[in-house]
N, C-alpha and C positions, 0 to 999 in steps of 0.2 A: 634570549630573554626578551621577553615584551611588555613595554614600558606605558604607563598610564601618564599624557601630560596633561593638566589640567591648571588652568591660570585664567586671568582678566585679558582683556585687550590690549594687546602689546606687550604682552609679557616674555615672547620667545617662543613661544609653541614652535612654530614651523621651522623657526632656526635651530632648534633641540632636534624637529622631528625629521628636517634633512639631513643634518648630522649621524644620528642614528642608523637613516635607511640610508645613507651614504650613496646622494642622489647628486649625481654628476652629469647629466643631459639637461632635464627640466626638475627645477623645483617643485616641491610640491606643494599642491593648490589650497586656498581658503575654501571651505566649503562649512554650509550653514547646519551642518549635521555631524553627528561621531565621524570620525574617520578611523576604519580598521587597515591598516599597514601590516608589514612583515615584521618588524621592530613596536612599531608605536601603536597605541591609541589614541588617537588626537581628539578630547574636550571641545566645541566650542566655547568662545565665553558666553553665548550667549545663556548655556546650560548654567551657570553661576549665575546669571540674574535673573533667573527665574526660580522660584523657588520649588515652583511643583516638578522640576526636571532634578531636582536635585536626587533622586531615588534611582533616576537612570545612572546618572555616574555613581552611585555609590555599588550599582548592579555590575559595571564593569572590570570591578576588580575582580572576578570571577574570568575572564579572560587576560590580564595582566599578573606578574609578577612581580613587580613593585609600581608605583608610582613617586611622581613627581608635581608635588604641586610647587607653581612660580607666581610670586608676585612684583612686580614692578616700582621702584622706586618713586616712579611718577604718578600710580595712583592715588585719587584722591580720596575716595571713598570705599568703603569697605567690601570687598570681594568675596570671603569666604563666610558663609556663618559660624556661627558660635560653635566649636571644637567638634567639626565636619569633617577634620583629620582622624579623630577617635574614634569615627564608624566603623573604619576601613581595616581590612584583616591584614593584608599586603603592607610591606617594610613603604611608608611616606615618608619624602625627603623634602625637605621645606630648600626653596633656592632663592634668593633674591634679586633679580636681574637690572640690570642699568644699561645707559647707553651713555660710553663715554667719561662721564662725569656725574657725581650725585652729592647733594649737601650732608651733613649727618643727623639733620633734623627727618630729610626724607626716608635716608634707610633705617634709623628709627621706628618711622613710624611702619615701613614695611615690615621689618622686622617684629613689634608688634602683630601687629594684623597677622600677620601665618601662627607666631604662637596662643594668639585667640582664638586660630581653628584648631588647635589641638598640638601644632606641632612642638614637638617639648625641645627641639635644638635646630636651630638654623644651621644647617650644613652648608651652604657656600651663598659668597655673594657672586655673580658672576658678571663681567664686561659682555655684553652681546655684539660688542663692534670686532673683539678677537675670536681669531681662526682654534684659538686654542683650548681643546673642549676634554683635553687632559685630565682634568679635575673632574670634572663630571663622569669620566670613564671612573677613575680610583675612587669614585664618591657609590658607586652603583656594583 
């Protein structure tokens, strides 16, 4: 199965996407363009602020079988546009990620935000400071 992740800055990309390619030597790198993996597709964010890039990720579900879009507790402003999630043919799983600790005004408004892009249920909130990515296996 290969997974489309697609989030803002700090959202968990590369911790979702070493997880997945179950990379035990060296992690794997930020880099300022898609990244095609064995398991993953890694989005940069910068492809979400831009708006004329948004046609290339919406092109890549043609080599994914589902994706993952992630938003982050701690952003502040808005990441995805207006129901971005309803493009896309492949099964999208909305995740909210945090580090640690989150108030309930912040995962609100995350929570918000992914269902503005479309996603009709928040499927998990996740700790990205735990090893345990259990959930995310039986969510996918």
């Amino acid at each position: 199965m290969k997974v489309l992740l697609v989030g803002p800055k700090d959202s968990g990309k590369m911790r979702l996407a070493n997880f997945f390619e179950q990379t035990t030597t060296a992690p794997l790198r930020k880099v300022a363009s898609i990244v095609y993996h064995q398991k993953t597709i890694i989005v940069p964010d910068s492809y979400l602020e831009s708006p004329w890039m948004h046609k290339h990720v919406i092109a890549l579900q043609q080599s994914a079988d589902c994706g993952i879009f992630l938003q982050p507790v701690t952003a502040k402003r808005r990441s995805y546009p207006p129901n971005f999630a309803k493009v896309f043919r492949i099964p999208i799983y909305g995740i909210v990620t945090y580090h640690h600790t989150y108030s309930e005004d912040a995962l609100r408004q995350a929570k918000e935000q992914l269902v503005s892009c479309g996603i009709e249920t928040i499927d998990l909130v996740f700790d990205l400071e735990k090893d345990d990515f259990s959930q995310i296996e039986q969510l996918l």
